[in-house]
N, C-alpha and C positions, 0 to 999 in steps of 0.2 A: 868281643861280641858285637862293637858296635860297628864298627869295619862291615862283618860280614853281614849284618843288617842293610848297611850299605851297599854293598855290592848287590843283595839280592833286590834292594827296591829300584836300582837301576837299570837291574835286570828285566823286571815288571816292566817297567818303562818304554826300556826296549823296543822290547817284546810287543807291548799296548801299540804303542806309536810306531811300531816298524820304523822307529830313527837307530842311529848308531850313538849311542847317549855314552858319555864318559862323565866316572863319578864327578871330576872336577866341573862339570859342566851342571852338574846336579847343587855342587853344594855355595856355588856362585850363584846359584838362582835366584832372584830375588820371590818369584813365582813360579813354580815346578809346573802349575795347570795352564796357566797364559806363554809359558816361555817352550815346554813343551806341547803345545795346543790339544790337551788333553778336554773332550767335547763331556757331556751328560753323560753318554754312554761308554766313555772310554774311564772316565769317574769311577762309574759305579765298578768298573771289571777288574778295575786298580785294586778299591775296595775290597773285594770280592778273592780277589788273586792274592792279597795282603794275609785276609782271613786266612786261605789254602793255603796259602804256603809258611807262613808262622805258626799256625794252629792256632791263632785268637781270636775271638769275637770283638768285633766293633760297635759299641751301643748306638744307638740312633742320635744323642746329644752328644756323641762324639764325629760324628758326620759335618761336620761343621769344615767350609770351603777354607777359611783363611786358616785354618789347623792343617789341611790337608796340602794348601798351599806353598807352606816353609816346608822346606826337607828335613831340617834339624828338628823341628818339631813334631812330623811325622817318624821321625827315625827315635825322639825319644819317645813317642807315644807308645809304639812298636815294640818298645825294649823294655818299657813299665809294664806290660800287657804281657807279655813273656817271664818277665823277673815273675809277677802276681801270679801268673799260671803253676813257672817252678817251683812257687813257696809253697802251695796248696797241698793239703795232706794227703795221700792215696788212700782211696776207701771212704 
């Protein structure tokens, strides 16, 4: 699962930034939002495209720039937030 986490958040990436992003280039990053010049607005749409496209909600004290910043940390954040989703009881 964490692979395709990966691939989809570079896909975002992409996408936001209209760059040609390769994971390797994601996961050397030292800063995904400085190294990708990802602006306030391009932030929040990452955000937002992260929610859509995982199905998970991102709390506001989770908004936090130097979280958002690491990939590895965003890519685990991503995968906690999915595990906690799958574990939840239907009904």
């Amino acid at each position: 699962m964490k692979f395709e986490i990966s691939q989809k958040i570079v896909g975002l990436l992409s996408e936001i930034t209209q760059q040609d992003i390769e994971l390797t280039e994601v996961i050397n990053s030292d800063n995904i939002l400085e190294d990708f010049m990802l602006d306030s607005v391009a932030i929040l749409r990452l955000i937002m495209e992260i929610e859509s496209v995982f199905d998970i909600k991102i709390d506001n004290f989770e908004m936090d720039m130097e979280l958002f910043s690491d990939f590895r940390i965003l890519s685990n954040i991503i995968e906690g937030k999915i595990d906690e989703k799958d574990s939840k009881p239907v009904g």
